[in-house]
N, C-alpha and C positions, 0 to 999 in steps of 0.2 A: 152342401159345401164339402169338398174333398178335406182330406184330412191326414194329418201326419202320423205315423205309430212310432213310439218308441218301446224297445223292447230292451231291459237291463235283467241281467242274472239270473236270466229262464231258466228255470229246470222242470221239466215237465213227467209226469210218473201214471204209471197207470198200477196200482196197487203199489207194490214193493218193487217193480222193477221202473226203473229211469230212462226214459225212452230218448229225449234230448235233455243236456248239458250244457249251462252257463252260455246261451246265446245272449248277446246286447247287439242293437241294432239299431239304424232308424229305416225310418218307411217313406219317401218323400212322397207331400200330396203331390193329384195329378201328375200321377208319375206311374209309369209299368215297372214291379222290378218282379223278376223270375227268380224262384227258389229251383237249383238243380244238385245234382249229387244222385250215387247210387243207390237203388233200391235198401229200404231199411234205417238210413240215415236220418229219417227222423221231419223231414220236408212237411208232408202232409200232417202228421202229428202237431210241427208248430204252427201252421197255416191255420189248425184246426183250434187252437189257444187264442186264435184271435178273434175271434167270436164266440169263443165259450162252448163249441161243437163239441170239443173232445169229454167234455162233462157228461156227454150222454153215455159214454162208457161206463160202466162200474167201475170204481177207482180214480177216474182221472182226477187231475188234480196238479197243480203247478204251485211252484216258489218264484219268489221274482216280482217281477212288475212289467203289465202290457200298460201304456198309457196312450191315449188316442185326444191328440192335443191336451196334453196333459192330464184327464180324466185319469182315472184308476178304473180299468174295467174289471178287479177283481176288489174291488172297497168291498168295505160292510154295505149292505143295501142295494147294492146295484145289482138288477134284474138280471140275466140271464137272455132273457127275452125280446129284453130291449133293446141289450147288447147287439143281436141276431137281425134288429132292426136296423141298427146305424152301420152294422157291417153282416152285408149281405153275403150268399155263397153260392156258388155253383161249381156243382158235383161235375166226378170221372164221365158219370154218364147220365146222357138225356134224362130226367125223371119228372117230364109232366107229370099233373093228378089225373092218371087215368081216365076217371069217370068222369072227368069235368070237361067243358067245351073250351073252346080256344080262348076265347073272350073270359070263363071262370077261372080259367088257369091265373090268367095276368091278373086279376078281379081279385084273388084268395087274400092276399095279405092286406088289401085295401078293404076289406070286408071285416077282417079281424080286428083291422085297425081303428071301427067305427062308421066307416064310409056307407052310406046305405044310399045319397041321391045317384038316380040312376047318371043325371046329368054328367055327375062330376067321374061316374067308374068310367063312361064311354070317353070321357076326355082323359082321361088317363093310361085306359088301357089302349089308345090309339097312341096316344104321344110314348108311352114304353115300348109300342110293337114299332114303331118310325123309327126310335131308337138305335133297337135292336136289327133293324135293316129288314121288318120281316111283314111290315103292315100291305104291303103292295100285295104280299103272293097271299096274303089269310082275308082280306078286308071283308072276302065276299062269302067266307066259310065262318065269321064267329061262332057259329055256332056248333059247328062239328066240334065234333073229341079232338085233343090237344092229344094223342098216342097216336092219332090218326098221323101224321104228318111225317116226313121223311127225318134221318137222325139228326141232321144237322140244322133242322127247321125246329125241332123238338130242343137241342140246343142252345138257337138264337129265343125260342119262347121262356124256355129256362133266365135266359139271362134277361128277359122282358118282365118276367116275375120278379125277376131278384131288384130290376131297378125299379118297378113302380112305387116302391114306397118309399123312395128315395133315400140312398140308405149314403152314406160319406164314404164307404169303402167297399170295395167287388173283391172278393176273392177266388179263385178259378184250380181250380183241382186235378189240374190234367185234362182241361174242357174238352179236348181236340181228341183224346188216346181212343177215342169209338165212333172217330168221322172219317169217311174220305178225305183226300186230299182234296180235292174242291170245296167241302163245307169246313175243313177246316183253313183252306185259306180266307174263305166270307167268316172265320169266325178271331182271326186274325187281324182283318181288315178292321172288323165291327171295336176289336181291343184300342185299335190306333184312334179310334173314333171317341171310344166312351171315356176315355184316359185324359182329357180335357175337362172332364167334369168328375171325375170320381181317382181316388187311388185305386191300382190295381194291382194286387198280388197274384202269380199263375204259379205252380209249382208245373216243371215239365222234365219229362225224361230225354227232348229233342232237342239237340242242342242247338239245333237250325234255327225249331222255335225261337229257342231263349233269345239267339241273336238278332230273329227279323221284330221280335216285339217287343222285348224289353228295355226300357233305360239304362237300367241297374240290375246286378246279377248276384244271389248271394249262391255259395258253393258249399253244403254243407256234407262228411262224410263220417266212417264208423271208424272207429281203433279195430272193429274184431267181433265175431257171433256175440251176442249177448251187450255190448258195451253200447252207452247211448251216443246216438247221435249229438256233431257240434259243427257250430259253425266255422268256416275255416278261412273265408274271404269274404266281403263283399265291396262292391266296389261301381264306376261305370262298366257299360255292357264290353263296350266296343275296347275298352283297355285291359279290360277279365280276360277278354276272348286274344288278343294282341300279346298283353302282358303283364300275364297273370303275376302276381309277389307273390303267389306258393307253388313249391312244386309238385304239392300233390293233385294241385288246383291245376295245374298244366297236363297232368299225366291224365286226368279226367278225362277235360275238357281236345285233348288229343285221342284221345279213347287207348291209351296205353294200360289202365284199368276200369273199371266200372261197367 
């Protein structure tokens, strides 16, 4: 079941230095909203808070509160892990497992998760790759290498992993910055699709993207080398993009900077 995120007085740090600054926000479920701003501002960094990703750095570390229907995803007690579960990710770029077959690939997290009848992975890893828009072109290959596949196949299998273990929220890291312009319109199309049953966050640097996919658009930038990123708008897409209430959110989004 899709899910709301609220975010209040983020500050995110990775040792001693503060990477983003006092975001608050909300996240509506079943909803696309795109995170843009220029490089450095901090986007991917907080994308990366909401699943507990950016922990894997040495240092990271946040103040504040992520709460995901009200849950505390940084409470005393609460796994990491689990977290990773109910809000799933997909990376800048394609990163099947290698060595695993098309069928393993989708299979990985249902396998960790306890899953061992055969019946129940082939019904899953079919209804994930149907999903994902991608069971028709693999059905007759499960078996081949997941690396094997073209980028934007490699991609939609990425995001067939990320939902099989059905997770309340998708988050997408620039899905498209390493596809052509045809895989990344089927991976666009596939956003409009899955958005009905999951929240989805996309951080993008295209602002064509933000505005063919997203609901809602947050706009976040830097004061200056060194200063962390903050949030500066967010808002509907189509009113961000129209008329924006900041003007630095205008100068962006016109490309007069960034």
């Amino acid at each position: 079941m899709a899910k709301r995120i609220d975010v209040s007085g983020l500050d995110v740090y990775y040792g001693d230095f503060k990477a983003v600054e006092d975001v608050s926000m909300t996240v509506r479920p079943r909803s696309v909203t795109a995170f843009i701003g220029p490089s450095g501002c901090g986007k991917s960094t907080l994308l990366r808070t909401l699943n507990r990703m950016h922990e894997v750095v040495p240092g990271g570390r946040v103040d504040g509160k992520v709460l995901l229907d009200d849950q505390d995803l940084y409470a005393a007690g609460v796994d990491p892990v689990a977290v990773r579960r109910t809000v799933g990710m997909v990376f800048q770029r394609p990163n099947p497992f290698p060595t695993m077959s098309i069928f393993d690939n989708v299979a990985a997290g249902l396998r960790l998760n306890g899953v061992k009848k055969k019946a129940a992975l082939e019904e899953v890893v079919e209804r994930s790759l149907s999903r994902a828009n991608l069971w028709n072109e693999v059905k007759d290959r499960l078996g081949k290498p997941g690396a094997g596949l073209s980028g934007g196949q490699q991609q939609r299998l990425c995001i067939a992993r990320a939902i099989a273990v059905e997770p309340d929220v998708l988050l997408m890291d620039e899905p498209c910055s390493a596809l052509d312009p045809i895989s990344t319109l089927a991976i666009e199309d596939l956003i409009h699709q899955l958005k009905d049953r999951y929240t989805i966050i996309i951080v993008t640097h295209n602002m064509q993207q933000a505005a063919r996919v997203s609901d809602r658009t947050a706009f976040f930038t830097i004061a200056g080398a060194g200063k962390p990123g903050r949030l500066i708008e967010i808002g509907d897409t189509a009113e961000m993009f129209s008329r924006p209430t900041e003007r630095a959110t205008e100068d962006y989004i016109t490309g007069r900077f960034g």
